[in-house]
C-alpha positions in Angstrom: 15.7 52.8 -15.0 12.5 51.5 -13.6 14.1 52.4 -9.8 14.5 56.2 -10.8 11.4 56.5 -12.0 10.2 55.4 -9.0 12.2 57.8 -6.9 11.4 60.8 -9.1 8.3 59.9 -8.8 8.0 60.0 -5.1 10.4 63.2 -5.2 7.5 64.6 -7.5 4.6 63.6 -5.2 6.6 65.2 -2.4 7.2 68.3 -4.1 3.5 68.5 -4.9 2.3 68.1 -1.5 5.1 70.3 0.3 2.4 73.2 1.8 0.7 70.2 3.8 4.1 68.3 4.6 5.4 71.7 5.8 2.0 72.5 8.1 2.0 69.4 9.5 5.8 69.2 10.2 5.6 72.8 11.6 2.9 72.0 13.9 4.3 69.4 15.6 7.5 71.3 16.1 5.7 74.0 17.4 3.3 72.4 20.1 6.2 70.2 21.2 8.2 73.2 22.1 4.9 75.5 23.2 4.3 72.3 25.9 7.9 71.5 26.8 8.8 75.1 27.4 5.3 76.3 29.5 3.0 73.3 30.7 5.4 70.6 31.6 6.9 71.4 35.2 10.3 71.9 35.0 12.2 68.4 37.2 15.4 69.2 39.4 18.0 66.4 40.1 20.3 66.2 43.3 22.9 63.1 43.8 24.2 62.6 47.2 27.3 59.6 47.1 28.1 57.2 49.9 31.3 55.0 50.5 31.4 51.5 51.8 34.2 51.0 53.8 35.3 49.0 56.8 35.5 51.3 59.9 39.2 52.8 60.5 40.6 52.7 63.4 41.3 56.5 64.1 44.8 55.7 65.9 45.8 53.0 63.1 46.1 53.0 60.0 46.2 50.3 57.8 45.7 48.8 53.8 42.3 47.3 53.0 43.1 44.1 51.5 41.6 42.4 48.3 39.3 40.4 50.5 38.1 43.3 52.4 37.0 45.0 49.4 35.4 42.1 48.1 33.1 41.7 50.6 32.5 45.0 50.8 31.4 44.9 47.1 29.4 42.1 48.0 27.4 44.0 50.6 26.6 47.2 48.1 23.0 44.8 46.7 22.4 44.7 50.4 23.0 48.3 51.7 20.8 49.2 48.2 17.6 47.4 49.7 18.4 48.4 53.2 17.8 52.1 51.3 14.9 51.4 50.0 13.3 49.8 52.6 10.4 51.2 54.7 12.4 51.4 58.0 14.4 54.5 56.2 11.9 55.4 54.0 9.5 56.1 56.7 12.3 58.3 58.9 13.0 60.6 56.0 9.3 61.0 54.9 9.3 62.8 59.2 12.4 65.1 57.7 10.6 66.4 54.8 7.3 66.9 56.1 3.5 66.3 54.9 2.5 66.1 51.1 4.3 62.7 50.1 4.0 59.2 50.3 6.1 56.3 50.3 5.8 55.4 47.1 6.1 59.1 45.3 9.4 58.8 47.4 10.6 55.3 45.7 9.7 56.9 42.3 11.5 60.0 42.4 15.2 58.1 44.3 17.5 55.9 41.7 19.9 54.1 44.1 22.7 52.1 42.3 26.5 51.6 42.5 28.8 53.3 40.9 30.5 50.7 38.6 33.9 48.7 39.7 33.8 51.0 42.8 32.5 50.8 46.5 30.5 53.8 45.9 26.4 53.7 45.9 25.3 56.8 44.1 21.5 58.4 45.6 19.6 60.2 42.7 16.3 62.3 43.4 14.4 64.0 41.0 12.2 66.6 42.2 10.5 69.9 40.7 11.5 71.9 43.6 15.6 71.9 43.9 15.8 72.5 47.5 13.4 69.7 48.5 15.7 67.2 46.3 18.7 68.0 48.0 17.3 67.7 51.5 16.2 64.5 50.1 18.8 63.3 48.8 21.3 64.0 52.1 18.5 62.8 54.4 17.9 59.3 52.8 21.9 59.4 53.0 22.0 60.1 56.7 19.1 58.2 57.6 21.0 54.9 56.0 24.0 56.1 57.5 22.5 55.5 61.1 20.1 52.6 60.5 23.5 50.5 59.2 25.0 51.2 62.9 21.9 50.3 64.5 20.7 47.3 62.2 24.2 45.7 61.7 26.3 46.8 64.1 28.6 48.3 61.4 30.4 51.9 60.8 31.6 51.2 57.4 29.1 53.6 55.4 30.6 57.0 54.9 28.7 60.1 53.1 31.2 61.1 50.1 29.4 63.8 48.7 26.5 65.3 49.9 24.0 67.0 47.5 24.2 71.2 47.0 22.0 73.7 46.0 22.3 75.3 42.5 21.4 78.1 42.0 22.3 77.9 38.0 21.0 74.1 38.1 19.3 72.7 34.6 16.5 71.0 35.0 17.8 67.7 33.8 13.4 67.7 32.3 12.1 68.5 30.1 14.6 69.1 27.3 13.0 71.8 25.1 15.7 71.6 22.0 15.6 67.9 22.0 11.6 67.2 22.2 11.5 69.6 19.0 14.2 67.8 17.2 12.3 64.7 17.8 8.8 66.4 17.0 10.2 67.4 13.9 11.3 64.4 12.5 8.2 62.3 13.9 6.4 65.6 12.5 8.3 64.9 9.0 7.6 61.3 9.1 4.0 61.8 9.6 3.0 64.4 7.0 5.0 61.4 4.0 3.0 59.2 5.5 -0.1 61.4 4.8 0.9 62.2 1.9 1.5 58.8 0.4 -2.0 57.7 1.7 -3.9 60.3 0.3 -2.1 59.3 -3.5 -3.1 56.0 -3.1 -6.3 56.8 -1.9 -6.7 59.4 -5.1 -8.3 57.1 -8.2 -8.1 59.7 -10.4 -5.8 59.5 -13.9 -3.3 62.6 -13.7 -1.0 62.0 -16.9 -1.8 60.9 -20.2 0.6 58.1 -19.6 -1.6 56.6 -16.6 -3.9 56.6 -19.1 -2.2 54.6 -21.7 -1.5 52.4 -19.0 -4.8 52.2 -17.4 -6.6 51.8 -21.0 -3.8 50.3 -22.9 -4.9 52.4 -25.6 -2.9 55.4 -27.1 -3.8 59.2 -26.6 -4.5 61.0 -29.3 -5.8 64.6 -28.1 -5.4 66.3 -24.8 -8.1 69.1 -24.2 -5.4 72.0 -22.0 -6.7 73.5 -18.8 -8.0 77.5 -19.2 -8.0 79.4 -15.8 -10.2 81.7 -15.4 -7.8 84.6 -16.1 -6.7 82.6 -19.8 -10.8 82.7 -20.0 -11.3 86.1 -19.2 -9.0 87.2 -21.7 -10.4 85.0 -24.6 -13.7 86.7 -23.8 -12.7 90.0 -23.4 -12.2 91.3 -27.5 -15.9 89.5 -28.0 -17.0 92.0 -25.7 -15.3 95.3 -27.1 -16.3 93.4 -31.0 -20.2 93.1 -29.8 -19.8 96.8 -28.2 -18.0 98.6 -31.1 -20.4 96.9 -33.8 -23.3 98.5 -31.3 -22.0 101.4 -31.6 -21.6 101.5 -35.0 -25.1 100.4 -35.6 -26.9 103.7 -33.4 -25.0 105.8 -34.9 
């Protein structure tokens, strides 16, 4: 009995306090979408996807056996730091030109294999589309050629290479999602405020806190009169005074 007391009790605060609950809730749905949709810069993703293969020879052709495609597994970690590394890093930042720096580079490219495959998989995020994909396919080709040169070895091939969209999404910001979560953060929030600002209230609001806080019985309540109740308690004085004025001149 005790436990849905409480919760009617907290139903009733909530009910009490839903104008500010439903301002702050609002707000922070609103700004979250206002900012998402107009100040934050819309972000553009482009994957180019590389093979690791042993080199075929173009007149033979042949199986790759279970030990060839273990060690090329094993040489995916290596070709993933050979990608990151300044010697290719440094060739594409020539390709795209002025305005960048090594490490804006590293922090827009994810480079990771594709699980139980012999597939590396080169993400850039970028807010212009066009400069991703030239990134993406140069940082590709660039690796591409430093392998030959570096190891002696023509076993990475370009499986995809990364196209323009014109219909692309920007993979962020998500809009619908950033309100969703604005909303229920929003939600959370305005309880929150709520709940602090009965705590905070001292005041006795029932005539049972009363008997609880004084451990005394009440045994009169004095009922609030609005101003309109008042008005219209006042009102047939007034006409009484005037018509007994009246009376009295003539």
């Amino acid at each position: 009995m005790n436990e849905e007391l409480n919760l009617r009790e907290i139903l009733l605060v909530l009910l009490k306090r839903w104008k500010l609950i439903l301002l702050i809730t609002s707000l922070c749905t609103i700004g979250t979408a206002l900012v998402s949709f107009y100040l934050l810069t819309p972000i553009y993703q482009a994957k180019t996807e590389i093979l690791v293969n042993r080199s075929l020879d173009s007149t033979v052709e042949s199986m790759l056996s279970v030990a060839e495609i273990d060690s090329n597994l094993k040489l995916i970690e290596t070709y993933r730091v050979i990608i990151e590394s300044p010697r290719v890093m440094e060739r594409v930042l020539e390709v795209i030109g002025a305005g960048a720096t090594m490490e804006d580079l590293l922090l827009q490219t994810k480079v990771e294999p594709v699980k139980d495959s012999q597939v590396i998989s080169i993400t850039v995020e970028d807010p212009d589309q066009g400069r991703a994909v030239l990134i993406a396919n140069t940082i590709a080709k660039t690796f591409q050629e430093e392998v030959v040169k570096m190891l002696s070895m023509n076993n990475v091939h370009i499986l995809a290479e990364a196209r323009n969209n014109p219909a692309a999404i920007p993979v962020s910001p998500k809009p619908i999602l950033n309100s969703v979560i604005a909303f229920v953060l929003g939600l959370a929030t305005s309880m929150v405020v709520v709940f602090l600002l009965v705590q905070m209230d001292t005041r006795l609001q029932s005539e049972k806190e009363v008997e609880e806080y004084l451990g005394l019985p009440v045994l009169a309540t004095i009922a609030v009169i609005d101003k309109k109740t008042r008005k219209g308690f006042r009102q047939p004085k007034v006409e009484e005074e005037r018509n007994e004025y009246e009376k009295a001149e003539a």
